[in-house]
C-alpha positions in Angstrom: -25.9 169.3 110.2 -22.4 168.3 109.8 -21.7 165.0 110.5 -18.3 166.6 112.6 -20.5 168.6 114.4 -23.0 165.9 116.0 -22.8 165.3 119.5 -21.5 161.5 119.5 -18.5 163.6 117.3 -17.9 165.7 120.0 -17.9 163.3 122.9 -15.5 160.1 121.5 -13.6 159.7 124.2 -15.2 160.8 127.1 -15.5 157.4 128.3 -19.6 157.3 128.9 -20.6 159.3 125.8 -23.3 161.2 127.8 -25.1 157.9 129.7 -23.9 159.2 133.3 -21.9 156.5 135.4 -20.4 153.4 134.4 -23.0 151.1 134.6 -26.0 153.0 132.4 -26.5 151.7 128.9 -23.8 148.8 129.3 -26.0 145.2 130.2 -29.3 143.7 129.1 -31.3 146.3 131.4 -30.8 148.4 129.4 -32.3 146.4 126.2 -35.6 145.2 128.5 -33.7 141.9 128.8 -31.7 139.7 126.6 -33.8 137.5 123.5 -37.3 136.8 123.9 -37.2 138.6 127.5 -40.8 140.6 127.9 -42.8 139.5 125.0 -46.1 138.8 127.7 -45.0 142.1 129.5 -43.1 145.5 128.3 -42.5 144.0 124.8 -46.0 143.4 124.3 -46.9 145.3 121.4 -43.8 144.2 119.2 -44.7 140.8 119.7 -48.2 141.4 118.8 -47.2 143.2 115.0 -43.9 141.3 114.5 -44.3 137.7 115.3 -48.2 137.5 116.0 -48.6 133.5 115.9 -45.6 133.4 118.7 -48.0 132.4 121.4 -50.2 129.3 120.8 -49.5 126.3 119.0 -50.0 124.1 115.8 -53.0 122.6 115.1 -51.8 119.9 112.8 -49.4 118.8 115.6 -51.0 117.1 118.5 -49.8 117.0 121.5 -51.1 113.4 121.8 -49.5 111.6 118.8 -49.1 108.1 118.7 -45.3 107.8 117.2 -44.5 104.2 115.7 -40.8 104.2 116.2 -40.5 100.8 115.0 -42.0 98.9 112.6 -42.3 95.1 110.5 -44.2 94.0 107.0 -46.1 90.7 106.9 -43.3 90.0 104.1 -40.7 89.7 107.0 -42.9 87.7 109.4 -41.7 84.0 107.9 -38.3 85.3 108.5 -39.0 86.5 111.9 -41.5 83.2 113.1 -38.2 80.8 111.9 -35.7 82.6 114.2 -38.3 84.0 117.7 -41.7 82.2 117.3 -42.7 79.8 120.1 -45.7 77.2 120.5 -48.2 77.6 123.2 -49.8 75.1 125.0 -52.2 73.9 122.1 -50.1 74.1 119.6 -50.4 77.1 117.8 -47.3 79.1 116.8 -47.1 82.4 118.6 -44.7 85.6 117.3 -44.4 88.4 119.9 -43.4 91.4 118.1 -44.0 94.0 121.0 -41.4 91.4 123.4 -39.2 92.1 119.7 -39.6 95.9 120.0 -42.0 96.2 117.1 -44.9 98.7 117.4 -46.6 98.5 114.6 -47.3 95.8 112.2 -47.6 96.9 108.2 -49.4 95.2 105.0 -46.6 95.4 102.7 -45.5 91.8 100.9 -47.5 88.1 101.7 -47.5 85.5 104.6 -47.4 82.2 103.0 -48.0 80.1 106.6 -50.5 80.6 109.7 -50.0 82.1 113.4 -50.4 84.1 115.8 -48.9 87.8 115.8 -48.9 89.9 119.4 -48.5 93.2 118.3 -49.6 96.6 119.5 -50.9 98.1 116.6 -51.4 96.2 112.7 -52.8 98.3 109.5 -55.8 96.8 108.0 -54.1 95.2 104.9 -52.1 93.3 107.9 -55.0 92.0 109.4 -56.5 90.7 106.3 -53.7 88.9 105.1 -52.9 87.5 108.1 -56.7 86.2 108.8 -56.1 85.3 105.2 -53.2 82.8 105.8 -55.1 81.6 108.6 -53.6 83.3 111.4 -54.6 85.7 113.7 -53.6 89.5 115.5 -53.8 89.6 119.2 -53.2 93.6 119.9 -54.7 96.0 121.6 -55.3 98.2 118.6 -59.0 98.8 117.5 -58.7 98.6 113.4 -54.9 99.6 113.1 -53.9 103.2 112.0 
């Protein structure tokens, strides 16, 4: 068929084009509903062969993670003891990274003097070098990660 002859042709500028009054084929009704709208109801089907992991979640992304937002290496700890360590009643030296906003306490460099480290969470290489030094970890982490 002609393309002249075809029926949206014949009806430009008869103001509906053949949907009846003014409101028909004009809002999101029309389309089932506007974006995701009726992909657990009438658009069923097209979600299940277009997008069929839309529902669900990731595996590999827990809901339950344990972000460390913040973080300090045992080779800034002499640094950090000079300017915010305090003594205790016996005598020891005392660094409170949590009261510092540190979460977690990494392995990376050397401690070259002893104390005490509060601390939520410390890596395993921390640990040792710390308990190395002569020092110790108060956290309540259960063998860092």
């Amino acid at each position: 068929m002609a393309t002249r002859f075809r029926k949206s042709r014949r009806q430009r500028g008869s103001r509906y084009c053949g949907w009846g009054q003014i409101g028909q084929h004009r809002q999101a009704g029309s389309r089932g509903g506007i974006g995701g709208a009726g992909k657990h109801k009438h658009f069923w089907i097209r979600t299940v062969i277009e997008e069929p992991d839309h529902f669900g979640h990731d595996p590999f992304n827990s809901f339950n993670r344990n972000l460390v937002h913040r973080w300090i290496n045992v080779r800034d700890l002499d640094s950090a003891v000079a300017k915010h360590a305090k003594a205790d009643q016996s005598g020891k030296v005392v660094l409170d990274l949590d009261a510092l906003g540190y979460d977690k306490l990494l392995g990376g460099g050397s401690v070259q003097s002893a104390f005490t480290v509060k601390i939520a969470k410390a890596s395993e290489n921390a640990r040792a070098k710390i308990e190395a030094a002569g020092g110790e970890i108060i956290s309540n982490d259960h063998g860092g990660k």
